[in-house]
N, CA, C and O of each residue as an XYZ file, in Angstrom:
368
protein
N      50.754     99.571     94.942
C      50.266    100.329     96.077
C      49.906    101.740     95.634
O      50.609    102.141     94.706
N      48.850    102.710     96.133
C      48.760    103.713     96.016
C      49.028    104.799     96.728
O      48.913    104.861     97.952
N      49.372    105.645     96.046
C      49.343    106.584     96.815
C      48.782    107.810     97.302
O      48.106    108.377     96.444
N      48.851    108.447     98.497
C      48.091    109.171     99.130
C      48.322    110.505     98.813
O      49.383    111.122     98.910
N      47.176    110.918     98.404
C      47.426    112.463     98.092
C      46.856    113.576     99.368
O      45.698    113.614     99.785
N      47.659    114.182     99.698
C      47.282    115.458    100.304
C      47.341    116.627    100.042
O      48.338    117.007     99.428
N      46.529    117.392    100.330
C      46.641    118.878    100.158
C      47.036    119.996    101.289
O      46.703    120.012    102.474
N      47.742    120.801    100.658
C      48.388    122.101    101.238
C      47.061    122.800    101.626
O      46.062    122.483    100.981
N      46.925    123.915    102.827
C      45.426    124.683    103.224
C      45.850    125.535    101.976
O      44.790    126.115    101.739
N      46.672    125.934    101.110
C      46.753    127.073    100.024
C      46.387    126.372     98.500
O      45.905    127.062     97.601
N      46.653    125.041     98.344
C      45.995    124.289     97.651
C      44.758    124.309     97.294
O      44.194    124.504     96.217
N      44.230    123.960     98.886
C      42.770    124.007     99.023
C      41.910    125.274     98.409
O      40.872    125.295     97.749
N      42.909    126.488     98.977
C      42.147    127.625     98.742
C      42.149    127.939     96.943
O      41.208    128.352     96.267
N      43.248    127.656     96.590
C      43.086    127.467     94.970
C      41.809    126.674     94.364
O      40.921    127.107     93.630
N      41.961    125.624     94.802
C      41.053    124.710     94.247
C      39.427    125.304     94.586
O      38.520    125.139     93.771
N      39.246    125.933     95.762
C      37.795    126.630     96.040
C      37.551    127.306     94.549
O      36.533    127.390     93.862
N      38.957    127.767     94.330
C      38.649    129.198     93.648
C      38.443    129.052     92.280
O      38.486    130.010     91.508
N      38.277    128.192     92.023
C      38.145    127.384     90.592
C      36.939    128.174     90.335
O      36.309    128.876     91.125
N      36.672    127.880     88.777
C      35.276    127.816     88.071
C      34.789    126.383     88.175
O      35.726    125.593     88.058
N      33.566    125.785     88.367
C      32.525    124.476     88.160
C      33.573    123.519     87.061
O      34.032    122.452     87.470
N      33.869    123.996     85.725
C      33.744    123.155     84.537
C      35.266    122.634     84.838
O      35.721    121.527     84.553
N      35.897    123.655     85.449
C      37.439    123.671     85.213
C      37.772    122.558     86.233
O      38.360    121.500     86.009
N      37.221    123.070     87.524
C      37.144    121.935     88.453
C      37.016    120.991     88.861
O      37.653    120.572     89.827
N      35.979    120.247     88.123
C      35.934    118.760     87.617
C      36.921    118.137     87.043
O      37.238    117.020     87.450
N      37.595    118.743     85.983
C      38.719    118.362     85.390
C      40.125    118.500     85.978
O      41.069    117.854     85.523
N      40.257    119.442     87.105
C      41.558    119.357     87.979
C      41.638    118.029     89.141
O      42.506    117.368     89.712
N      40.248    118.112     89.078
C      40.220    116.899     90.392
C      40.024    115.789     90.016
O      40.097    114.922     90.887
N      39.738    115.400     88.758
C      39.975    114.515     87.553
C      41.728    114.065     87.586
O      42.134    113.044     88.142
N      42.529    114.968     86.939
C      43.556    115.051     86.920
C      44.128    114.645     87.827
O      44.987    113.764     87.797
N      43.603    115.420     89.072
C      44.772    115.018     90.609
C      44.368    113.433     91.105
O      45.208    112.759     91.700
N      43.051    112.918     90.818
C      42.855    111.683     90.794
C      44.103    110.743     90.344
O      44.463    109.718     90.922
N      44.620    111.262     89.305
C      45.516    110.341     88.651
C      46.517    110.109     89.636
O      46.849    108.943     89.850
N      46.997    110.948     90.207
C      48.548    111.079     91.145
C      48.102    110.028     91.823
O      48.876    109.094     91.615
N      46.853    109.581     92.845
C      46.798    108.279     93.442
C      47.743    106.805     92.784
O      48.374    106.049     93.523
N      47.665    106.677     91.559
C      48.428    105.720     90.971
C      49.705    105.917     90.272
O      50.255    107.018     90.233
N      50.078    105.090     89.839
C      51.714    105.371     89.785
C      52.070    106.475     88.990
O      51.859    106.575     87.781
N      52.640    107.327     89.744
C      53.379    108.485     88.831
C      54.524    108.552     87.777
O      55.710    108.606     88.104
N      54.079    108.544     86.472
C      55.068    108.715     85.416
C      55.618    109.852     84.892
O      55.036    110.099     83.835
N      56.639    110.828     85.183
C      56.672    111.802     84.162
C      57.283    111.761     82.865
O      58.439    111.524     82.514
N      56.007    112.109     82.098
C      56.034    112.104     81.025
C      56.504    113.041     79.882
O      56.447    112.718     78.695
N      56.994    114.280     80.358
C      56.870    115.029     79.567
C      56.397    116.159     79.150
O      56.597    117.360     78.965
N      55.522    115.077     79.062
C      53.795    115.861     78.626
C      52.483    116.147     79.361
O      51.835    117.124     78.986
N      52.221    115.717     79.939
C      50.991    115.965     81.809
C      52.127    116.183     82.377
O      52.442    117.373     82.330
N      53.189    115.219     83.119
C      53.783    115.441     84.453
C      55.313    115.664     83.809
O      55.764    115.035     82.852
N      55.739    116.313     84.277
C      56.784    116.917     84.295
C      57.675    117.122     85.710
O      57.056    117.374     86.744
N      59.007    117.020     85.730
C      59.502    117.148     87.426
C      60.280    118.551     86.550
O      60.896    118.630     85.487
N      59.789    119.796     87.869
C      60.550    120.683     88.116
C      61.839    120.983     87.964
O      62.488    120.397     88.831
N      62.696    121.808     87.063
C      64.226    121.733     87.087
C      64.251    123.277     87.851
O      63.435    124.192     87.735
N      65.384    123.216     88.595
C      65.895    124.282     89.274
C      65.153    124.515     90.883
O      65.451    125.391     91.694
N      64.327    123.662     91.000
C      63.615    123.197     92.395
C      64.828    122.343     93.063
O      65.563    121.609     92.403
N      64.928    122.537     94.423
C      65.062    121.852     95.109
C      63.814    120.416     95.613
O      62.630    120.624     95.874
N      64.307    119.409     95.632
C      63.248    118.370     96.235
C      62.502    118.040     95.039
O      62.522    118.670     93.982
N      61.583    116.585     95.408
C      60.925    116.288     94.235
C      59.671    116.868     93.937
O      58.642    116.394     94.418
N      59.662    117.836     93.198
C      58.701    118.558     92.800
C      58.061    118.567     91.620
O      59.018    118.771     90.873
N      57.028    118.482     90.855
C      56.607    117.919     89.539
C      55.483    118.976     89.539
O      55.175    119.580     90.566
N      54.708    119.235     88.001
C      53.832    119.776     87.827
C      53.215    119.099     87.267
O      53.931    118.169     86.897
N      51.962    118.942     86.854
C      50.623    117.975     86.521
C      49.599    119.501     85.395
O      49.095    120.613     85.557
N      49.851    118.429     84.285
C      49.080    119.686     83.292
C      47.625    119.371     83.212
O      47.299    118.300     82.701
N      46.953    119.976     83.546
C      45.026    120.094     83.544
C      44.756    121.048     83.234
O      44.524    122.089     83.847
N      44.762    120.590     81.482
C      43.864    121.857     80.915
C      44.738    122.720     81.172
O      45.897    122.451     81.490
N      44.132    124.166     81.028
C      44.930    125.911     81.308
C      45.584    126.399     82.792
O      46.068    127.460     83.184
N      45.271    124.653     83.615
C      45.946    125.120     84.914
C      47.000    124.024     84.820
O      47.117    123.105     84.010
N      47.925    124.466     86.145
C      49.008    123.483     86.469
C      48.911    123.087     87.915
O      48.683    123.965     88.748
N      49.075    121.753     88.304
C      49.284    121.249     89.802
C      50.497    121.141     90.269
O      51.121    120.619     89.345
N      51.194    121.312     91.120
C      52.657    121.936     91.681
C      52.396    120.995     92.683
O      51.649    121.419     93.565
N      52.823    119.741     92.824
C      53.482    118.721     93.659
C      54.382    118.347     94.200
O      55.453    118.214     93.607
N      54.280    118.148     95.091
C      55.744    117.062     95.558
C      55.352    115.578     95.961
O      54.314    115.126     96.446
N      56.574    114.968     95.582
C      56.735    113.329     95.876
C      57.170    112.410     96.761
O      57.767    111.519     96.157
N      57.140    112.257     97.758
C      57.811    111.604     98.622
C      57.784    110.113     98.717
O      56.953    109.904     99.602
N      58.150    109.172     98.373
C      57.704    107.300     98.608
C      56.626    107.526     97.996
O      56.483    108.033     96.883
N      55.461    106.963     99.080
C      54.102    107.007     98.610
C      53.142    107.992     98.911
O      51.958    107.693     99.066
N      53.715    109.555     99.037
C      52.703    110.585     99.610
C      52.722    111.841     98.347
O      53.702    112.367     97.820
N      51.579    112.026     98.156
C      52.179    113.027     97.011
C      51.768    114.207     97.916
O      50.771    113.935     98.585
N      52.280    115.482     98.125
C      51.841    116.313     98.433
C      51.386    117.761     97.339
O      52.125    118.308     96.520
N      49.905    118.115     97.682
C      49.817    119.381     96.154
C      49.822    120.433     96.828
O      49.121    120.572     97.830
N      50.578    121.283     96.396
C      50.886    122.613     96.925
C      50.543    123.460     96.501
O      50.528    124.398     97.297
N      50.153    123.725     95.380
C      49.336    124.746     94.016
C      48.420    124.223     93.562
O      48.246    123.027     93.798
N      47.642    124.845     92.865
C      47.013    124.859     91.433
C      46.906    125.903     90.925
O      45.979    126.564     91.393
N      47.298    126.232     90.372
C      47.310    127.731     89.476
C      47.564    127.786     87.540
O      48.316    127.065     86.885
N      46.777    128.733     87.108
C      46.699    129.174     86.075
C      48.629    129.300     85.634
O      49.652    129.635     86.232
N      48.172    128.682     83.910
C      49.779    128.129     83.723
C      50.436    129.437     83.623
O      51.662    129.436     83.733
N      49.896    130.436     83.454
C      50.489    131.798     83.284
C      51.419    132.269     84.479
O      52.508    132.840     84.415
N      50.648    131.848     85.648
C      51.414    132.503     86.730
C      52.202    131.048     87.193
O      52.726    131.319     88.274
N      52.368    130.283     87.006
C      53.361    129.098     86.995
C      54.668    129.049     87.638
O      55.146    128.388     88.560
N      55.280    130.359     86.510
C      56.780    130.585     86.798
C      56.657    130.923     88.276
O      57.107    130.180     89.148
N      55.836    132.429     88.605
C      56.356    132.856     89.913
C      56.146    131.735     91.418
O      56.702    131.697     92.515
N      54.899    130.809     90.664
C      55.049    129.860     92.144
C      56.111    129.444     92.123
O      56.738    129.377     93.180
N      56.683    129.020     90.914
C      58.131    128.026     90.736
C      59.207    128.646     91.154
O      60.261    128.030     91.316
N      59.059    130.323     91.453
C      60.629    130.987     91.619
C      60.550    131.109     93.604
O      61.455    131.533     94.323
N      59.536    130.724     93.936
C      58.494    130.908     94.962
C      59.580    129.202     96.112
O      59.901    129.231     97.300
N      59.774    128.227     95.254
C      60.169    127.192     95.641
C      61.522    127.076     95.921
O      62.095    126.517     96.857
N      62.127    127.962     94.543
C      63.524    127.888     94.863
C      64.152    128.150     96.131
O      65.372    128.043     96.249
């Protein structure tokens, strides 16, 4: 079964704010979350020191800041991996 991805309105506004080249490839990326989510490691990763299931999704020089529920993923970010931490201290 797949699952349904939604977006946060602050999501959204990230994702406007993209560049063309970069953007293709985030929405590339978030494509993937429709099917079964593995963290790996290495792309997906689950959040430590978050409350709730929260994961990040690596695309390229940005990061996607998710959550998991059954079958709903919800994206709450996209942001440049630099500023990463403060969304993440943002959750706690």
């Amino acid at each position: 079964m797949l699952n349904k991805v939604e977006f946060t309105r602050i999501s959204e506004e990230d994702i406007k704010s993209l560049p063309k080249p970069i953007l293709a490839t985030v929405l590339r990326q978030i494509r993937t979350l429709e099917s079964r989510i593995v963290p790996d490691g290495k792309r997906i990763k689950k959040l430590r020191g978050v409350k709730g299931p929260f994961y990040r999704l690596r695309a390229g020089d940005f990061r996607v800041v998710f959550e998991l529920e059954s079958n709903l993923v919800t994206v709450h970010r996209v942001v440049d991996r630099r500023k990463l931490e403060r969304v993440i201290s943002r959750l706690r």
